[in-house]
Structures are given as structure tokens and as C-alpha cells.
Phi, psi and omega in degrees: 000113151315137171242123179284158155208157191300140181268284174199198186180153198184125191235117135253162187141259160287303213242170218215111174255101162252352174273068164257160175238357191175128172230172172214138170215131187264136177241146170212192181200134184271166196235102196259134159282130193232044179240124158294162210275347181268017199288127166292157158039039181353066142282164164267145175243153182198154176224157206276144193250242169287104199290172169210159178222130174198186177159218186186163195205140167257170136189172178304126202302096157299139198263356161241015119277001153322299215253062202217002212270323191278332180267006146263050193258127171070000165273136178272138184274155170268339184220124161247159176217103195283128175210152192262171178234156155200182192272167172087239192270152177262149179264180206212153183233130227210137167167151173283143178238195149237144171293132173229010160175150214235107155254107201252146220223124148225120140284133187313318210252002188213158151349118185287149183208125186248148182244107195289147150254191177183156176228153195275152160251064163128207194299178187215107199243148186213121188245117175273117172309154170230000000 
């Protein structure tokens, strides 16, 4: 077993984020109840629905795209792009999202640092390095 470790991350589309430092991606799919009034051994039986993506990315406030922060609220970025370090080609998690909330963060002591949320808008492609 290869042990990964996160690479980069990098969102384009109205604003353009190449300073991300920490990303998260939830992949989930829903779960249709299909049990009927005749179910043996009354377990619920189910089959798989709708896949869904979403997830969140912090990176460093760039000050000129700061003030580009509020039109990305509901706009689909065309492209984020998530990447793994592994040996050989790094693998990459890929997809359009929309931003649904921007939160910025200043410490005395550290970097302003802002945290996009995001939801996928369509497929989520994912390529393994090899």
C-alpha cells in the first residue's frame, strides 16, 4: 500500500486561487428505501440513487483577488483541481464546483487565510497516478 499525501489545489473560473494550503472532498450517493409491505426477516432492502461532491478548500488571501470574493458566491468555477502526491504522476480529483461560502480568517500571527465551501456542479473525475 502506497501512503499519499496532498499536493495542491488550485480553483479556476471568476477568481482564479492557486494559494490553496488545505482541501477536503466528501464524495456521498443516496440510499432509496425499495422495502416493501412483503419484506422477509424485515430488513429494509435499498438501491443506490443520486452520487453528489462537495467539500472545501482554505488558501492564502490574495489581495487582488479579495475583491473578487463576493461574485464568487453562486458562480460555478470551471475548473478545481485537487491533487495527491504519490510515487510516479500524481493523481488528481477534478470537477466543476460552485462556491456556497467564503469565510476569511485574520490573525495577529499568521497569514489572512480564506475558506471557500463549495458543492459539485456534475461529475467529479478522478485520475490515478501511476
Amino acid at each position: 500500500m502506497a501512503v499519499v499525501t496532498g499536493l495542491g489545489g488550485s480553483v479556476s473560473g471568476v477568481t482564479i486561487v492557486d494559494n490553496v494550503t488545505q482541501w477536503s472532498i466528501t464524495m456521498t450517493a443516496e440510499s432509496i428505501d425499495t422495502t416493501d409491505m412483503d419484506a422477509t426477516n424485515s430488513y429494509r432492502t435499498r438501491i443506490g440513487g443520486i452520487k453528489d461532491w462537495s467539500g472545501s478548500y482554505t488558501a492564502l488571501v490574495d489581495s487582488l483577488a479579495f475583491a473578487n470574493y463576493d461574485t464568487d458566491l453562486g458562480a460555478i468555477a470551471a475548473t478545481a483541481v485537487f491533487s495527491l502526491a504519490t510515487t510516479g504522476t500524481d493523481s488528481t480529483l477534478t470537477g466543476a464546483i460552485v462556491v456556497t461560502d467564503v469565510a476569511v480568517t485574520a490573525t495577529l500571527d499568521n497569514a489572512v487565510e480564506a475558506v471557500f465551501s463549495f458543492d459539485g456542479a456534475g461529475p467529479i473525475t478522478i485520475l490515478s497516478g501511476s
